[in-house]
C-alpha positions in Angstrom: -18.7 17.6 276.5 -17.3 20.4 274.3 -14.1 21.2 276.5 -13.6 16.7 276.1 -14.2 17.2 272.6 -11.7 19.8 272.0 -8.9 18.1 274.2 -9.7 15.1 272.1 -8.5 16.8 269.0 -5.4 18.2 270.4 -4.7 14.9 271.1 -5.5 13.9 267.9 -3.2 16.8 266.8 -0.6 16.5 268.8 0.0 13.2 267.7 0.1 13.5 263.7 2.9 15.9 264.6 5.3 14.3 266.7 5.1 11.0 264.6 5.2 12.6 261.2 8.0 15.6 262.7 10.2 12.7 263.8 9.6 9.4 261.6 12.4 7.5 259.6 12.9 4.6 258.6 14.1 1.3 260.3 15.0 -2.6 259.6 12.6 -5.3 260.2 11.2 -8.7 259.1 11.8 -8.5 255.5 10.7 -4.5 255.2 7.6 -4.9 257.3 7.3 -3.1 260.8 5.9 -4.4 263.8 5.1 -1.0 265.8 8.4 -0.8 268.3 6.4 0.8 271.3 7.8 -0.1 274.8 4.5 -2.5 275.4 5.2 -4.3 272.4 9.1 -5.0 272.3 9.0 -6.2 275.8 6.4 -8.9 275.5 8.1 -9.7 271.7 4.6 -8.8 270.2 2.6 -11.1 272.3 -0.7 -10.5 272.9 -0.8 -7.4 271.0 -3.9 -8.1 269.3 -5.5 -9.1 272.7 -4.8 -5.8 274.0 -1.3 -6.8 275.8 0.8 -3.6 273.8 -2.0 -1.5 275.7 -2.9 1.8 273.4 -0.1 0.2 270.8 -2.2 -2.9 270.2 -4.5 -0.2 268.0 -2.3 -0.7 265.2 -2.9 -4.6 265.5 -6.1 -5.0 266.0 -8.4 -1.7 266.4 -10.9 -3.3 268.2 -9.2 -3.1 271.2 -10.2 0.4 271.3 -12.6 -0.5 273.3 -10.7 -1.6 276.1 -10.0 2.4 276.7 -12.6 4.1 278.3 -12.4 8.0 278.3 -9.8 10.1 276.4 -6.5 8.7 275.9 -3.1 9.5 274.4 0.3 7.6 273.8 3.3 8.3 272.6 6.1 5.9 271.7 9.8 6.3 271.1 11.8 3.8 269.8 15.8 3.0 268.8 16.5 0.1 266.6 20.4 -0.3 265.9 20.9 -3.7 263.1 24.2 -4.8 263.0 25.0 -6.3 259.6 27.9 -7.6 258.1 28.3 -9.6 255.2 31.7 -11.6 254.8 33.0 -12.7 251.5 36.5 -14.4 249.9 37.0 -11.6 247.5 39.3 -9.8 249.5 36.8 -7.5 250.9 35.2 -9.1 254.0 33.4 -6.8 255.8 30.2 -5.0 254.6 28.5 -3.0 256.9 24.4 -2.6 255.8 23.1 -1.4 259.2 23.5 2.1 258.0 23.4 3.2 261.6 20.5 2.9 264.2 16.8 4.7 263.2 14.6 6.3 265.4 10.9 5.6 265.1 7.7 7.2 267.0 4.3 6.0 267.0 1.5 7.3 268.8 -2.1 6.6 269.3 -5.5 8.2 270.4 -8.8 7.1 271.9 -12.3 8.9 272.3 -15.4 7.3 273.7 -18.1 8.8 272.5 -20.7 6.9 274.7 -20.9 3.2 275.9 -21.0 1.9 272.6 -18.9 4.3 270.3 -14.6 4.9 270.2 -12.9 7.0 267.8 -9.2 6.8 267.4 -6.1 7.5 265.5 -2.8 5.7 265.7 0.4 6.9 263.4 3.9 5.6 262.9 5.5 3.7 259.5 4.5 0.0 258.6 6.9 -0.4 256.1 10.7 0.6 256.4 14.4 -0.8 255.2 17.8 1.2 254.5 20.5 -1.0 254.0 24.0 0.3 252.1 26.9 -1.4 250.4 30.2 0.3 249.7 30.5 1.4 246.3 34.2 -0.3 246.2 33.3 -3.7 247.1 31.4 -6.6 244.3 28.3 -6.8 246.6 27.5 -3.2 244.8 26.3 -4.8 241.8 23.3 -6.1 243.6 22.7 -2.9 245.9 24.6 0.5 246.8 21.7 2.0 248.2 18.2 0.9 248.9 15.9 2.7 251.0 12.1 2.1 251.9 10.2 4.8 253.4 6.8 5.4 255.3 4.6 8.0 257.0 1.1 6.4 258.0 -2.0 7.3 259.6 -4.9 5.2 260.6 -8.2 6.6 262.3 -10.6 4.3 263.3 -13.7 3.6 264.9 -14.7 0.6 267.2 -18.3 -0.3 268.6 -18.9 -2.5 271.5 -22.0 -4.7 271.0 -21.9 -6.1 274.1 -19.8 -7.1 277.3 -17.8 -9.6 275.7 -17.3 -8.5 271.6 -16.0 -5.6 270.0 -15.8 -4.5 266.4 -13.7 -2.1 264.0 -12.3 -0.8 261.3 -9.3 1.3 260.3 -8.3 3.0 257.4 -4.2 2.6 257.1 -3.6 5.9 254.9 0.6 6.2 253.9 3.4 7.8 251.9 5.2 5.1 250.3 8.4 6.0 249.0 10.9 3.5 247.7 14.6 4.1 246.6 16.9 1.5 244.6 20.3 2.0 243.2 23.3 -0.7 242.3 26.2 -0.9 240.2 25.6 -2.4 236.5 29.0 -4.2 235.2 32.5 -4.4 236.3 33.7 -3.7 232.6 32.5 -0.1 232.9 33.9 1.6 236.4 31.6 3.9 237.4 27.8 2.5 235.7 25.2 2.9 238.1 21.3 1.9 237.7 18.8 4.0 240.2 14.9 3.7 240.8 12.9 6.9 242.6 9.5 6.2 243.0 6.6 7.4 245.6 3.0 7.3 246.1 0.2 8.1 248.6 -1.9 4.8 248.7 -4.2 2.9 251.6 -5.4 -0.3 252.5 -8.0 -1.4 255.3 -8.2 -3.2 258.8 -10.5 -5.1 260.6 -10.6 -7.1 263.9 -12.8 -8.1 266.7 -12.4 -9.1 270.3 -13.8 -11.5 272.7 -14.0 -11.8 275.8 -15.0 -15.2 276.8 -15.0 -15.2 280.9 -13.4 -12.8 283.4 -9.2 -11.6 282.9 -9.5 -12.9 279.2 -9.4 -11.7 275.7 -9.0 -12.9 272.4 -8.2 -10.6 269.5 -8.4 -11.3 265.5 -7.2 -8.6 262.9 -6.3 -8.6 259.3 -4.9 -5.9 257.3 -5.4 -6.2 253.4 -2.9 -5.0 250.9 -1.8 -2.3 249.5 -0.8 -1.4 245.7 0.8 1.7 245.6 1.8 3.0 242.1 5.5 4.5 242.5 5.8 7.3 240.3 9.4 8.8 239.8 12.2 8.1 237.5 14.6 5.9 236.6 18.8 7.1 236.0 21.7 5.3 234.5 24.4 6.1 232.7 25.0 3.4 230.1 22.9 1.7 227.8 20.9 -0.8 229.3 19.2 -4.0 227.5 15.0 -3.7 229.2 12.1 -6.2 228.5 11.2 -3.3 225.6 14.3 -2.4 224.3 17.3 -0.6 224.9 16.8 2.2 228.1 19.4 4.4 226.9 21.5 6.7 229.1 19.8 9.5 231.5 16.9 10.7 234.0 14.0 9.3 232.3 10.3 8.9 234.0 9.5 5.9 235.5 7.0 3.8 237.3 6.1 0.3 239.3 2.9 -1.4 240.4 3.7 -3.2 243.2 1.5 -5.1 246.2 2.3 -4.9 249.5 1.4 -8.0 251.5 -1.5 -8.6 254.1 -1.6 -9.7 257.4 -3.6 -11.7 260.4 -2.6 -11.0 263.7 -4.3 -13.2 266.5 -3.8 -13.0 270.1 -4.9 -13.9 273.5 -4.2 -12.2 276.7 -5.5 -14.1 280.4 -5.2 -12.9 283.8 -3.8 -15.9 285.9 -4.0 -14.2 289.2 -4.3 -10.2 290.6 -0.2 -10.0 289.6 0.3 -12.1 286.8 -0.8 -12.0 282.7 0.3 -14.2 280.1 0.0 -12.9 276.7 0.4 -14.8 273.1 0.8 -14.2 269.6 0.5 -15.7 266.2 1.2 -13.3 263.4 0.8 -14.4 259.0 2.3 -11.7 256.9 1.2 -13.0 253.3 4.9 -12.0 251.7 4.2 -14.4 249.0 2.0 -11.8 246.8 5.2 -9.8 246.8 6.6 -11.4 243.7 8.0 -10.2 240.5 7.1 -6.2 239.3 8.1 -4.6 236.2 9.6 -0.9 236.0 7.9 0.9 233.5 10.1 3.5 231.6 8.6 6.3 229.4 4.8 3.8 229.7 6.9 0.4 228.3 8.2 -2.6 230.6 11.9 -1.8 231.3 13.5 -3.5 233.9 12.3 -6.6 235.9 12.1 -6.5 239.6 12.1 -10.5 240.7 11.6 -11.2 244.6 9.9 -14.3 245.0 9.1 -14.0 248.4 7.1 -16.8 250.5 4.8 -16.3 253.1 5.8 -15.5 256.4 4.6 -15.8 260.6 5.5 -15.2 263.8 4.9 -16.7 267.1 5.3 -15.3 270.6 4.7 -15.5 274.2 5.5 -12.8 277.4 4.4 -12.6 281.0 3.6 -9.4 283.0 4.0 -9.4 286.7 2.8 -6.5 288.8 5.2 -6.0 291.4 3.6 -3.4 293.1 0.9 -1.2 292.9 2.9 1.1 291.1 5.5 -1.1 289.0 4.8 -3.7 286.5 7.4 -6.3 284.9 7.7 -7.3 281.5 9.4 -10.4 279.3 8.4 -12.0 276.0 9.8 -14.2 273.9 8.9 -15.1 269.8 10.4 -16.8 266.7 9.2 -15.3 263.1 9.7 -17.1 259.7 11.4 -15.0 257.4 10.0 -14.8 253.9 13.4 -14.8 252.4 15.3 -18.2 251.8 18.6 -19.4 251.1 17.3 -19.3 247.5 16.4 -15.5 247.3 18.6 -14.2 249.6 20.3 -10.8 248.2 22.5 -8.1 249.7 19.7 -5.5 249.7 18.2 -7.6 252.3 20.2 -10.4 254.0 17.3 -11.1 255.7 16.8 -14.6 257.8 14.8 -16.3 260.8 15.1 -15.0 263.9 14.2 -15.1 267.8 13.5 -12.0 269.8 13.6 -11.7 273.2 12.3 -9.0 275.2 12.5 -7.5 278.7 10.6 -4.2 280.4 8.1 -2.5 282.4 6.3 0.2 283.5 5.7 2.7 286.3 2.0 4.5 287.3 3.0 8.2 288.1 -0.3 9.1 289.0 -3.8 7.5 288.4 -3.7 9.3 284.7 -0.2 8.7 283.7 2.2 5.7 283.1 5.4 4.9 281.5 6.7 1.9 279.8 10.3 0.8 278.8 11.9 -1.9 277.1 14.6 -3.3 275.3 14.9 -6.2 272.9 17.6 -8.4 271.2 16.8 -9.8 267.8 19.0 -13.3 267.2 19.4 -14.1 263.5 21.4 -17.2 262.8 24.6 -17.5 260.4 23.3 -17.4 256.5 24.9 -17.7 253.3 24.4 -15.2 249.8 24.9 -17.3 246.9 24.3 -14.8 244.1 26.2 -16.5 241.2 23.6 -18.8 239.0 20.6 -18.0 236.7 18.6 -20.0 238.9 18.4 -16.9 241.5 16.1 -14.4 240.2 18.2 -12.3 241.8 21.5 -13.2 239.8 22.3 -9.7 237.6 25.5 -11.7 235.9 28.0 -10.7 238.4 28.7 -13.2 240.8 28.7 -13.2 244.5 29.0 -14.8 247.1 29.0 -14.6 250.9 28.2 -14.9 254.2 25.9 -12.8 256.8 26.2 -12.5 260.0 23.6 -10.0 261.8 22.1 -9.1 265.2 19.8 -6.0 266.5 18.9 -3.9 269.4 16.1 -2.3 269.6 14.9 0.5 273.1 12.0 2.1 273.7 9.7 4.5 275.7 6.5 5.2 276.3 4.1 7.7 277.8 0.3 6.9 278.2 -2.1 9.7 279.4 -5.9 9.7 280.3 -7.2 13.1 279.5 -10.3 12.9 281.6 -10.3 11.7 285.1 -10.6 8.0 286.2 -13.2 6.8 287.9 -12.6 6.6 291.4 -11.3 3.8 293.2 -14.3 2.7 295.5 -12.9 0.0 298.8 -14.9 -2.1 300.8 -15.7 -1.5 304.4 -16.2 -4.9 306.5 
């Protein structure tokens, strides 16, 4: 039991360090991240909270801890690559946000204490966004740099009360760090506007499983919000009109309140036959608490921050088809519901609704290891930016106007390991 106990914190180790060595930030629905891990992207997030993302579905719903028995650890590796361009008739067409492609590990870890207890940990970053505007072209009065960043752990425990339900609860523990800089008028060349500000803040997450008859499982999570307190400081370099007065030129201190939103994550996983699973997903991210929120400068209101978001979901459905012993096929596809309309829409993020589709597998090396690939292709449709009345809380009295036309890719790997041995694999004699 001690020599278990001791691999299970190296495991534990070993994964707060890749994930925190290697994190960065990365685009996603609005600036919320659905872990990338190979599981996940190929099934387009269906029947993750069912257990169909395998040790990735811990950051969905931690009760499916107790799907694990033994001592487990994962690793994930992911590439997502947006391509973004805005066009607009000012004579400058071509904007390009993407920024580049991000890498972004996640990892998780199981321990089973007996036949009623797991422990586990699962890292990555829920939250991430860096999109960038050239400082040349009118979109820069609205954004030259914006830039949301997370590092996140979550240890957890489940219990299994019986055969068919399981319990748990998670502790979501992140840096937040959030960075926002634009241009301020066209009649000075030059005047900028930047926001710094970071915190370390959690939130909680609970879900339960069922599993009403043989080959199927239900899952039910929900993560509550956040509020992290950004402490850090606000720079410009002209005199600025604030809800408190005039913020006059410099580095002065600076904070926001802000709530990050919630989310419910069902999903239900059932074995058809020996080779095939279908897996489905119905995800509500409650983007409409993330509204307007004040900068603070020197303890007084300063500068508004307006988003107006609505409330968002996602639905989604894969297949997996064991091919062999050996080799299992993946495919999923979803549609999500942005939070960001026509209405809202700004060059910080031109975000829109989209499909995914999803295609991958895996291989069993040997009875304690496995690895999963997959690649995905996010579709966003045609959308216009119509920055130029008082109407848009996001108007800043320069207007623009344009149109954005986006796609991503997204890869990724995965290793799963069993730290103790398997059970063995006992066949019938006739």
């Amino acid at each position: 039991m001690k020599n278990s106990l001791a691999k299970g914190v190296g495991v534990f180790a070993l994964n707060i360090t890749i994930s925190i060595a290697a994190v960065t930030t990365a685009r996603a629905g609005a600036f919320d991240i659905n872990p990338p891990d190979a599981k996940s992207l190929s099934l387009s997030f269906a029947g993750a909270a069912a257990g169909g993302s395998g040790l990735g579905s811990l950051e969905y719903n931690p009760a499916t801890i107790t799907d694990f028995n033994g001592m487990w650890g994962s690793q994930s590796v992911s590439f997502i690559h947006p391509d973004i361009h805005i066009e607009s008739p000012d004579g400058q067409t071509t904007d390009d946000l993407a920024n580049g492609g991000r890498w972004l590990p996640s990892g998780q870890a199981t321990y089973q204490v007996n036949d009623k207890i797991w422990f586990g940990l699962s890292t990555g970053a829920p939250y991430g966004l860096v999109t960038k505007v050239y400082p040349g072209y009118s979109a820069a009065f609205y954004d030259t740099y914006t830039s949301v960043f997370t590092v996140a752990g979550m240890p957890m425990m489940g219990v299994k009360l019986n055969d068919w339900l399981s319990v748990a609860a998670g502790a979501e523990i992140f840096y937040f760090q959030a960075h926002l800089g634009n241009l301020v008028t066209p009649l000075v060349p030059g005047s900028y506007l930047r926001f710094f500000g970071h915190d370390v803040t959690a939130t909680a997450k609970y879900g339960f499983t069922i599993k009403p008859s043989a080959g199927a499982e239900f899952g039910m999570s929900y993560r509550f919000a956040a509020h992290p307190h950004l402490g850090g400081s606000l720079a410009n370099n002209i005199a600025l009109p604030g809800l408190s007065g005039v913020i006059l030129p410099g580095s002065q201190s600076a904070n926001a309140n802000i709530t990050l939103p919630g989310q419910l994550n069902v999903g239900y996983r059932q074995v058809v036959t020996d080779d095939l699973t279908l897996d489905f997903t119905y995800q509500w991210t409650n983007w409409g608490v993330f509204n307007r929120f004040a900068i603070d400068v020197n303890g007084l209101p300063a500068l508004p921050l307006n988003f107006s978001y609505r409330d968002g979901w996602l639905i989604s459905g894969g297949g997996e088809y064991k091919l062999s012993p050996q080799v299992t096929l993946r495919s999923g596809f979803g549609y999500e519901k942005s939070p960001i309309t026509t209405a809202i829409r700004n060059v910080n993020l031109p975000d829109a609704n989209r499909m995914y589709l999803g295609f991958g597998g895996g291989y069993q090396i040997t009875p304690q290891l496995s690895v999963d690939f997959a690649y995905q292709h996010l579709f966003f449709p045609k959308t216009p930016i119509n920055l130029t009345s008082p109407a848009n809380p996001q108007f800043h009295g320069v207007p623009f106007a344009g149109t954005v036309y986006s796609h991503a890719d997204a890869v990724a790997v995965t290793a799963n390991y069993r730290f103790d041995a398997p059970p063995p694999v006992v066949t019938a004699k006739y």
